[in-house]
Backbone bond lengths (Angstrom), bond angles and torsions (degrees), N, CA, C in turn:
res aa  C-N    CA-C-N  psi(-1)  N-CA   C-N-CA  omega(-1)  CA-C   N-CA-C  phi
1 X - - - 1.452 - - 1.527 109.28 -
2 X 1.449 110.94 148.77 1.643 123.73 -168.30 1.302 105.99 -80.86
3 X 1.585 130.95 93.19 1.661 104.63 167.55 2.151 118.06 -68.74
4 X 1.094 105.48 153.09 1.549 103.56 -167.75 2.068 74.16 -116.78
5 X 1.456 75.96 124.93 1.642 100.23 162.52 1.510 115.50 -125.00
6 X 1.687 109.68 147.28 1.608 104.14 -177.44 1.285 99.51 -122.10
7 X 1.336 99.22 155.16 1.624 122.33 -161.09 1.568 93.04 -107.71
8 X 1.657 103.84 109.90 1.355 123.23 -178.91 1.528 105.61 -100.38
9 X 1.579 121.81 -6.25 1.627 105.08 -174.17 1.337 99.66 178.73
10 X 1.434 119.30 124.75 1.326 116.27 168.49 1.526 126.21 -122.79
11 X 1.365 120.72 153.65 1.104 122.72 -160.66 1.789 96.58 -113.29
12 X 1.801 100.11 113.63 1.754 110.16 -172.33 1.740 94.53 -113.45
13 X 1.343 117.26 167.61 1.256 139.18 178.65 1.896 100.65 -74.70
14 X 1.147 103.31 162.21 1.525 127.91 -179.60 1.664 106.22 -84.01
15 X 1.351 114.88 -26.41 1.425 114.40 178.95 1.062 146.66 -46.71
16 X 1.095 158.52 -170.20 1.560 145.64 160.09 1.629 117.45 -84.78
17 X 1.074 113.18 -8.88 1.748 135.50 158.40 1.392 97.59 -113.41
18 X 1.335 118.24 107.43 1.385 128.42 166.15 1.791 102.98 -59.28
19 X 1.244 120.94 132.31 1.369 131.26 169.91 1.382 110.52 -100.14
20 X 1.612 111.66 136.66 1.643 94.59 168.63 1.549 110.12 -95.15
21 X 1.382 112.81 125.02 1.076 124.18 162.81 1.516 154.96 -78.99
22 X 1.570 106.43 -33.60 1.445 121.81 149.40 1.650 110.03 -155.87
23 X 0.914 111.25 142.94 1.911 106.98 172.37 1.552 105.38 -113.35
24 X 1.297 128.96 168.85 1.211 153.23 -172.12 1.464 123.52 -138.12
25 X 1.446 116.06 170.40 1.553 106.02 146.48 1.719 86.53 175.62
26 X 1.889 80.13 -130.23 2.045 86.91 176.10 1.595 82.20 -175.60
27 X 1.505 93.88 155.54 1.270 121.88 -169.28 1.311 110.94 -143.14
28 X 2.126 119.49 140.84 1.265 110.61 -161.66 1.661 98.80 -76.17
29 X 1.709 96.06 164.16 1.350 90.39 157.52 1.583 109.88 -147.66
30 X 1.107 145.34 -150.05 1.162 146.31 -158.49 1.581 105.96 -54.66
31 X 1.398 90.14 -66.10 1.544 122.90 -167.97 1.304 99.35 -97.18
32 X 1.187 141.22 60.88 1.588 129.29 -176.90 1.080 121.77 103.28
33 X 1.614 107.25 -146.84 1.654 107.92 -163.12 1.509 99.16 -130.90
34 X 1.374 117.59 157.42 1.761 104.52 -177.22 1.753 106.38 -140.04
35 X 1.164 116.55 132.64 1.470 97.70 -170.76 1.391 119.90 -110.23
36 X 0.924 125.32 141.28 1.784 133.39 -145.45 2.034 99.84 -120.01
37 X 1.215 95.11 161.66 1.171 92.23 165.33 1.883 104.39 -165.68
38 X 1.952 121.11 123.37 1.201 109.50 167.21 1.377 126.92 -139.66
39 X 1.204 119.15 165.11 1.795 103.10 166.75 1.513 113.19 -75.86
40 X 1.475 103.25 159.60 1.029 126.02 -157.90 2.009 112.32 -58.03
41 X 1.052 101.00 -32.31 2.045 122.27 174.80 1.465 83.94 -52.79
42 X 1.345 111.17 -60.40 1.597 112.20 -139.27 1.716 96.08 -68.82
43 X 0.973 110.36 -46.12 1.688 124.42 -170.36 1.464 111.00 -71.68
44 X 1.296 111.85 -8.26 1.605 117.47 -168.85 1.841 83.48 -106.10
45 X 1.046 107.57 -40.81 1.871 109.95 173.11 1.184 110.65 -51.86
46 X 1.529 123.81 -50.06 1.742 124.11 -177.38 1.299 90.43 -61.98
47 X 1.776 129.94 -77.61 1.430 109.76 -176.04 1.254 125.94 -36.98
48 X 0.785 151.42 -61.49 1.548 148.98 170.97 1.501 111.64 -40.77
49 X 1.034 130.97 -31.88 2.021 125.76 171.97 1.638 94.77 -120.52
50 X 1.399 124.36 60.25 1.116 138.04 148.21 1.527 106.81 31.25
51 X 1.461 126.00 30.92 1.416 119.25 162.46 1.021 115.97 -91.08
52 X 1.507 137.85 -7.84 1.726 112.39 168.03 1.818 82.15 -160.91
53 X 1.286 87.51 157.39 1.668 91.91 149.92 1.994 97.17 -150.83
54 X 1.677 71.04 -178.47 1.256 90.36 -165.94 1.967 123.52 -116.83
55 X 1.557 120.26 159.96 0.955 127.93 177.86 1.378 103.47 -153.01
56 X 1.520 88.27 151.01 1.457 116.82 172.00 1.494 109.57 -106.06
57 X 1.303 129.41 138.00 1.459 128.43 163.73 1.666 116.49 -88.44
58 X 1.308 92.37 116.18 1.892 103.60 -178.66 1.837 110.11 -122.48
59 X 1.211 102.64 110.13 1.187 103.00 -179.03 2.187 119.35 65.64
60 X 0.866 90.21 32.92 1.622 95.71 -169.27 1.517 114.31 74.28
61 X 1.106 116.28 13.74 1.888 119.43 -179.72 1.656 97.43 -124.89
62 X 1.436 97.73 150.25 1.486 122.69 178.59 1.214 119.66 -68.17
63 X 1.487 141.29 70.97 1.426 116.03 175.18 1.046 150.11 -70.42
64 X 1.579 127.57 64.81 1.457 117.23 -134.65 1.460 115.22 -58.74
65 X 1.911 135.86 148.57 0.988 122.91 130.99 1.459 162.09 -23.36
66 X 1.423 141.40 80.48 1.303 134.91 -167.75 1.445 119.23 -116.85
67 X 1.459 120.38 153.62 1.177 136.49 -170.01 1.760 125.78 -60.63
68 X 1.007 112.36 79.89 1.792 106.75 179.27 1.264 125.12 -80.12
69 X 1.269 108.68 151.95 1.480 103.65 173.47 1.815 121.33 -109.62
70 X 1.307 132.35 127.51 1.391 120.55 177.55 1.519 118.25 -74.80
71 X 0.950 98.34 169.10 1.770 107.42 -178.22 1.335 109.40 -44.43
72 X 1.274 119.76 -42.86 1.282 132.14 -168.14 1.977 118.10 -86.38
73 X 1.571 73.57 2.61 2.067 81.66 -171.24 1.304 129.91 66.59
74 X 1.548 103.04 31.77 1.534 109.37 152.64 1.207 138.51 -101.17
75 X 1.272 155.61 133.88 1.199 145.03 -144.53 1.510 96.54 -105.29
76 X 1.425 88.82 140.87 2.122 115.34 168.79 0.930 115.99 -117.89
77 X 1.591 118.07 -176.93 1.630 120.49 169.37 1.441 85.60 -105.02
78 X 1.093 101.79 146.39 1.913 123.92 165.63 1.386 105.29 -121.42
79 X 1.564 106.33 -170.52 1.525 106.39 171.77 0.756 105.90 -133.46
80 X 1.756 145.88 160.75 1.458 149.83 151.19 1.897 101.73 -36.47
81 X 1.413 90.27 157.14 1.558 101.10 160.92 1.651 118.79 60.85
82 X 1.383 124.55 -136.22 1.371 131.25 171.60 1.491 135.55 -78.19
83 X 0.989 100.19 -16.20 1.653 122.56 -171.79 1.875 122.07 -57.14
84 X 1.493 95.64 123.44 1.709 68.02 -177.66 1.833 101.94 -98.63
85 X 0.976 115.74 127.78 1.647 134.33 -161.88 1.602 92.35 -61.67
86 X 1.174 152.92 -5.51 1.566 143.95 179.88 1.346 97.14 -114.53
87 X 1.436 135.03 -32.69 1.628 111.90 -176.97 1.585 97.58 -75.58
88 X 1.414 114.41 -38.58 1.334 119.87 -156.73 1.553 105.80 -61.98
89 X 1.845 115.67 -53.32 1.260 107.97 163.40 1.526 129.17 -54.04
90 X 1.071 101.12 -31.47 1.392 103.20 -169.95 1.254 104.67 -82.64
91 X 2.055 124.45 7.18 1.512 87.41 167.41 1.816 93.62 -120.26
92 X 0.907 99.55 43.41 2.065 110.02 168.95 1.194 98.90 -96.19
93 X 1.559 102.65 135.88 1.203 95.18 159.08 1.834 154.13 -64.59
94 X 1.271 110.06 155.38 1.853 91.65 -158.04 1.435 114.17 -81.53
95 X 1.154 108.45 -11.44 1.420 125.63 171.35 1.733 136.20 -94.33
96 X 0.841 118.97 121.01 1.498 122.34 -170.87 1.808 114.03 -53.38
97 X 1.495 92.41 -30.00 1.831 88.14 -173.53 1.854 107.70 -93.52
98 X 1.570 110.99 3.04 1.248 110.17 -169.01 1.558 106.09 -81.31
């Protein structure tokens, strides 16, 4: 079964190409809520063997996370729908307690 985790904050590079560096959030669980935090490989790995995916909350709608590929055939996180996945991270916060 798929757990759906939401991405409350991500941590991007200082560069002039924002990099994603680690994302976070929390996800329900039995008893509550639990808060996670991974790099981007690792989280593109759960998508790929269907153990969790992910969302961002934009405007009260779900945007889920999905798997892209670059020109060069490396895999990213993208987003469903319209979203461009670097402004959007880049305007979460980078910190988990923010």
């Amino acid at each position: 079964m798929t757990v759906a985790a939401q991405v409350t904050w991500a941590e991007t590079s200082n560069s002039s190409e924002a990099t994603l560096l680690k994302l976070g959030g929390v996800m329900k669980r039995l008893f509550g809520k639990a808060d996670w935090q991974l790099k981007p490989d690792d989280a593109i790995s759960m998508i790929e063997q269907d153990e969790w995916r992910f969302y961002i909350e934009i405007e009260d709608e779900k945007v889920w996370l999905e798997i892209e590929e670059t020109e060069d055939g490396q895999k990213r996180l993208g987003l469903s729908g319209d979203s461009v996945p670097d402004a959007v991270f880049e305007s979460l916060p980078d910190n988990p307690n923010q």
